[in-house]
Steps between C-alpha positions, in 0.01 A plus 500: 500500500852368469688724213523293179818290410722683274652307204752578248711359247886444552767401210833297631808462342703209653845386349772254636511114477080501447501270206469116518443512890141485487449880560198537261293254712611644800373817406190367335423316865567788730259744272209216544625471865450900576141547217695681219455540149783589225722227329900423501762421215845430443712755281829454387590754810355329779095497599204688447182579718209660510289474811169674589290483819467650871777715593573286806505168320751672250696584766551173672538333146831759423608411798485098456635539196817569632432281796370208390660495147616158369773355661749463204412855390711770581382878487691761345290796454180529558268812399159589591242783256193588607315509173109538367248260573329293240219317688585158327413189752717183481880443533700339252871394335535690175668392239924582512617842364837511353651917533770585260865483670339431816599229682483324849693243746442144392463227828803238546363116379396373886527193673153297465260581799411218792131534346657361142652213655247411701301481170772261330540273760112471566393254286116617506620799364491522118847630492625221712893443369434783197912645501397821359210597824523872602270811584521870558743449815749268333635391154745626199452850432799710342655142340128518297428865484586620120318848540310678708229538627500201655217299342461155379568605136816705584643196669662108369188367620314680185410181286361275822149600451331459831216189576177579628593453855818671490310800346224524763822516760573768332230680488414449866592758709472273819751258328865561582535365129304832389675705245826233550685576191657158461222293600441151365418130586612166325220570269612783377827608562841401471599117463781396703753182307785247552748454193841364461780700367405377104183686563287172522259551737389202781178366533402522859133522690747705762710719364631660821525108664693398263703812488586461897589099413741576199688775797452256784698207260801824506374646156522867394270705447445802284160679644363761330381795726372837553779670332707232357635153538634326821724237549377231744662205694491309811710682725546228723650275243888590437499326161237695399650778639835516304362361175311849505811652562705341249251567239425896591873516485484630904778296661422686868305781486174433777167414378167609697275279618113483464245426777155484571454668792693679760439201735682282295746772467604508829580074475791690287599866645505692814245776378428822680154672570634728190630253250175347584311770371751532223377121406117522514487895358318509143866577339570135618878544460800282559659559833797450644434325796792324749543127436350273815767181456191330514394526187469225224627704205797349420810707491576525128182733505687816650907407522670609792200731597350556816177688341292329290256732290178373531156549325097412570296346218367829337335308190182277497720276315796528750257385779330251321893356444605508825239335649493234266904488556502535857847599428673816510611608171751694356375788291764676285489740198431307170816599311866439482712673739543863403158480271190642493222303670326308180064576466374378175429114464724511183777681654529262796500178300798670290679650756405229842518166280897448610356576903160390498356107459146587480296843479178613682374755236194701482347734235410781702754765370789698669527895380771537730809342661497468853735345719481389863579781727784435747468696860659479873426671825767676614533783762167532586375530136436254180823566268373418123808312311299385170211740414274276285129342532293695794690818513568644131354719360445699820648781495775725753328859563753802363501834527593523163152606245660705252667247201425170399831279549590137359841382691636192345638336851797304529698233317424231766158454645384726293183754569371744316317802621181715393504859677190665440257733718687403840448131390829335450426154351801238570427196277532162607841303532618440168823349552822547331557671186758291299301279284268517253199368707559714756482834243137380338356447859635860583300660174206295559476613803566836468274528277222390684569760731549777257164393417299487859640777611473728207820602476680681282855572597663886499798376661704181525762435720783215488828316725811647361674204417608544135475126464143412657193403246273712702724762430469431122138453535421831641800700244287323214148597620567875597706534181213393289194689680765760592465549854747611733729212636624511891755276608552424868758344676398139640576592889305854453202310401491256793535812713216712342274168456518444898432877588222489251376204636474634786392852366811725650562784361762553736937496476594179678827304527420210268661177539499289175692174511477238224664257260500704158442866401747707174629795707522817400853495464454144297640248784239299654344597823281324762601655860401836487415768715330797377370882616228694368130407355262417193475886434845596619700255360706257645900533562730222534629553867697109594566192361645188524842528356570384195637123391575301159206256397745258306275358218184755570235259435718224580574576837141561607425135357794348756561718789811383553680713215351791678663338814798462393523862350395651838775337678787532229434872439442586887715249621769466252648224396579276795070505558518224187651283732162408660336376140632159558157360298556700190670356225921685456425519195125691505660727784769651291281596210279706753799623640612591188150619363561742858858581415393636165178653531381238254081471540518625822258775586478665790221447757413684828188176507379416848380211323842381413636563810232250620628249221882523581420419918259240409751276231793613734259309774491168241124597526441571122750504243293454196211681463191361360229784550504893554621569924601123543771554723331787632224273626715217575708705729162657704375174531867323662461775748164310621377674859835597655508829611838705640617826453852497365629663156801481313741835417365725268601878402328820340731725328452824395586531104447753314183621710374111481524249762707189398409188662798335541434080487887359555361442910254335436630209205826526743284416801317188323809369388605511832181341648503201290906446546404474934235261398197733553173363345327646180222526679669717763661744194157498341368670819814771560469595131140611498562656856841695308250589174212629751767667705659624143141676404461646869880663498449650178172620556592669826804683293278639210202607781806702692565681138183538385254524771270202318327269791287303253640165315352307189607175476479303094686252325429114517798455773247661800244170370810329741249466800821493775590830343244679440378468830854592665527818316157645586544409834831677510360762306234576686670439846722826406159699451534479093154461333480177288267442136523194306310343263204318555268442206730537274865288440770654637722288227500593165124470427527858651677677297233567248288716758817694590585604089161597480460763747879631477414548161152663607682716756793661320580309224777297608789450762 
């Protein structure tokens, strides 16, 4: 006789992003599937099970759960306890256990499913055109999770009491609606509505058909989403187009585009196999994809530009407007520039009516504000610019378990960051920090994640600028609970945030060039070279030299002050002779603002250096939007490829390197006065800026024996030259980390305060 079967009894533990991504079913399936008893729950640290039945079967089901898990879930530890047996037949999904300070990884909203819109756009199918259609693989999750676990009553979906048939989906475990926390149907869930800006709303047997005809006759739209408002127009109507940008009060800055699939896509962009899959991923981000010449988005929708960012329906209600449209439409935040992106009904109509002529509304509410994310592929990898709707909350992986840590972020494109057990938590975009909007959307959301992640801070950590409101923020909060303060300097946290990122623990050269960052010795840096790690600290090894900023603030908004100071103060005076365009009168008070010191700080900014070629190019003297020139002056440069720089020298100062700059402003000058293109400078700048990283890096590896380079700052999201300097990098043997999930601008600088106040306390 064969030897009996043994069975046992086996307890898992499983915690990562297995919450909202049908996991529960999954598991409840793959028990039936293998003849094992026990049950499964959510806790607010991740899942529960309990399985019981032949050792084999047990065996393949650990295995599958790995395996085969969900394909939005992501596994972060996973523990397996043999424990007694109890004999008890039947499997089931017990009720949700909430553990005190416990908590777990909350899933990114996602991008509805190809099932879901099949079932809109069937019209047998009962949710046939229902805007608010989704199941366990797709559909808001952290924009309507208030608590967790995450169950129907923990969630913004609490008071839509399911119908009959939504409730037997639900309890179905063959249905791919079973156990989806936000399901519903036009019965009973969310109602979708047209009103104009007094509130009124419109009669219509269509809402979203007469939606698409109000945008098709070059209306605007304000759309209320997943995790806030959207501004919608024809993007293929130029009136449309710049009576959107009059009213947002965005005179140039590009807009993305929406789409419904990534076959219309390409009637727009050249898109690669990776921006492809950058498109159509769950996270359903806008990319920056190259600009065919073909395309019939007018112009006004991306000025001078030759990316256009680009997005796929991710909505039922997006779909359900595009293909009633058949246009492509542009989709940009529902605010005025420099706002927070608007959620409540209420809020909109008060803050949109000026922008807005009518308002698609729904009363399905928004715990928390999510913007679009904004990504590119770059150098063999996807290059996050915005962090917003299909990548927050996830977390980076630290080494760093002992304190929890609140960092404030920056002034600009402000972050925040949650450090706690390895998990550091970088919010969502939240924009800039110098209005009053801007500071509620910052509490509101920090709260939230104070709150999901059962926090409670030991440490905080802060930018040193005296001046910044984040800086206020965190000297308020750690006076009052009195915790321990840690202020780090802004170029030391892009550092730290990109060898975090990429979990090195090791000293590197680190390479941080920007627009804006207080010094430690209280002039403004941005081009910045760097020795040492997260744990050993960082020491200031080169720069670019230092030059007058005549105005501060002023020159940043019209490059061609900063111009003008370059060449007068490298120059000297007989450079002033090339300003022909500028007024006598405005060029001797910012020769005199130079002459006296008068609001003039001093900046060693890559950024500005950027600014002063691209006005003394005539390419932008006025700038209307943060890296304008910047941009303006990659994109003149177009495909042209050669391999001439201008002059530039390193001089030893005081045991720093001095990049010296007068060869290279001497060199344009000299370029435009022979006749030579801008598009030709453009292209022998960025090679003299890559060549200017490469020279400097090779001097501080000579002295300090460092072979490995981390690039941050928002001037290496300059395609042309970030690609240069790894490849020159790397063609000298160096070894090259970036960021990747995470901005390399300022929404990065969060994550870096956080764990160089974990490490040692500060810089």
């Amino acid at each position: 006789m064969p030897a009996p079967k043994q069975t046992k009894r086996f307890a898992f533990a499983v915690s990562g992003i297995v919450q909202g991504v049908g996991f529960r079913p999954f598991v409840y399936q793959l028990a039936a599937k293998h003849g094992l008893n026990g049950w499964v729950r959510n806790t607010s640290a991740g899942v529960e099970i309990e399985a019981e039945g032949i050792e084999q079967a047990l065996d393949s089901f650990s295995k599958e759960l790995i395996s085969l898990s969900p394909p939005q879930s992501v596994i972060k530890t996973f523990k397996q306890t043999e424990i007694p047996m109890t004999g008890k037949e039947g499997f089931t999904i017990k009720p949700s256990q909430s553990l005190s300070g416990r908590f777990q990884l909350v899933s990114p909203d996602i991008a509805t499913c190809t099932q879901c819109q099949n079932d809109i756009l069937d019209p047998r199918n009962r949710r046939y055109r229902y805007p608010f259609t989704n199941c366990t693989n797709c559909g808001p999750r952290f924009t309507i999770i208030e608590d967790i676990p995450y169950d129907r009553p923990l969630t913004t979906m609490k008071d839509f009491e399911m119908c009959p048939a939504c409730q037997a989906e639900y309890d179905n475990p063959l249905d791919r609606r079973f156990h989806a926390q936000p399901n519903a149907c036009p019965v009973c869930g969310p109602r979708l509505w047209l009103a104009d800006k007094t509130r009124k709303e419109l009669e219509s047997a269509d809402t979203i058909a007469e939606a698409a005809k109000l945008l098709k006759d070059g209306r605007i739209l304000a759309i209320r989403g997943l995790g806030g408002f959207l501004l919608a127009a024809d993007a293929t109507n130029p009136p449309a187009v710049n009576t959107l940008r009059r009213r947002k009060h965005r005179p140039s800055k590009p807009f993305a585009v929406m789409l419904p699939d990534i076959a219309e896509a390409r009637k727009h962009c050249f898109i690669s196999a990776e921006e492809e899959k950058l498109l159509i991923s769950p996270a359903a981000p806008i990319v920056l994809c190259k600009w065919n010449g073909e395309s019939p988005v007018c112009p006004e929708t991306a000025p001078k530009q030759n990316y256009l960012g680009i997005m796929l329906a991710y909505t039922p209600i997006h779909h359900l407007l595009l293909k009633e449209t058949g246009k492509p439409l542009i989709m940009t935040s529902g605010n005025l520039s420099e706002e927070p992106i608007a959620k409540d009904n209420d809020e909109a109509l008060k803050r949109l009516g000026n922008i807005a002529d009518y308002f698609l509304l729904h009363n399905r509410p928004i715990y928390s504000r999510y913007d679009d994310s904004v990504v590119m592929y770059e150098a063999g990898a996807k290059r996050v610019i915005r962090r917003g709707r299909g990548y927050a909350p996830y977390p980076v992986q630290t080494s760093f378990t002992d304190k929890e840590i609140l960092a404030f972020g920056p002034q600009e494109k402000n972050t925040f960051c949650l450090l706690k057990d390895g998990y550091a938590f970088v919010s969502q975009h939240i924009g800039d920090m110098q209005n009053p909007e801007t500071l509620d959307s910052f509490e509101e959301t920090l709260s939230v994640y104070l709150k999901l992640f059962r926090l409670t801070p030991q440490i905080m950590a802060s930018d040193l600028h005296p001046g910044y409101i984040t800086t206020a923020l965190a000297e308020a909060r750690s006076a009052s609970l009195d915790i321990p303060l840690v202020k780090v300097q802004h170029h030391h946290a892009h550092i730290a945030s990109c060898l975090a990122e990429n979990n090195c623990d090791n000293e590197v050269i680190g390479v941080a060039l920007d627009g804006t960052g207080y010094g430690l010795d209280g002039h403004i840096w941005g081009g910045e070279f760097f020795c040492g790690g997260i744990k050993q600290g960082l020491s200031r090894q080169a720069h670019l030299e230092y030059l007058p900023l005549p105005g501060g603030e002023a020159a940043i908004k019209k490059p061609y002050r900063t111009a003008v100071s370059y060449v007068y103060t490298l120059l000297g005076e007989e450079g002033l002779n090339f300003f022909k365009d500028i007024e006598p009168e405005e060029l001797d008070i910012i020769k005199t603002q130079l002459d006296r010191k008068l609001n003039s700080p001093l900046t060693s900014s890559a950024g500005r250096l950027f600014d002063a070629v691209a006005a003394l190019c005539g390419i932008c003297q006025v700038a209307n939007y943060d890296s304008q020139p910047a941009i303006e002056l990659e994109t003149e440069a177009g495909d042209t490829e050669f391999a001439q720089c201008y002059p530039f020298e390193l001089d030893l100062d005081k045991g720093i390197y001095l990049i010296r700059l007068k060869g290279i402003i001497q060199g344009v000058l000299s370029d435009l006065s022979s006749g030579k293109t801008a598009a030709y400078i453009s292209v022998k700048f960025h090679n003299t800026v890559s060549q200017i990283v490469l020279d400097t890096c090779l001097r501080l590896s000579a002295q300090s024996g460092l072979t490995k380079v981390a690039l941050s700052g928002g001037v290496f999201q300059n395609r042309r030259l970030f690609r240069q300097v790894i490849k020159k990098l790397e063609a000298e043997g160096f070894e090259v980390i970036t960021h990747k999930e995470i901005p390399s601008n300022d929404g990065c600088i969060s994550l870096g305060q956080a764990v160089i106040a974990a490490s040692q306390g500060g810089i």
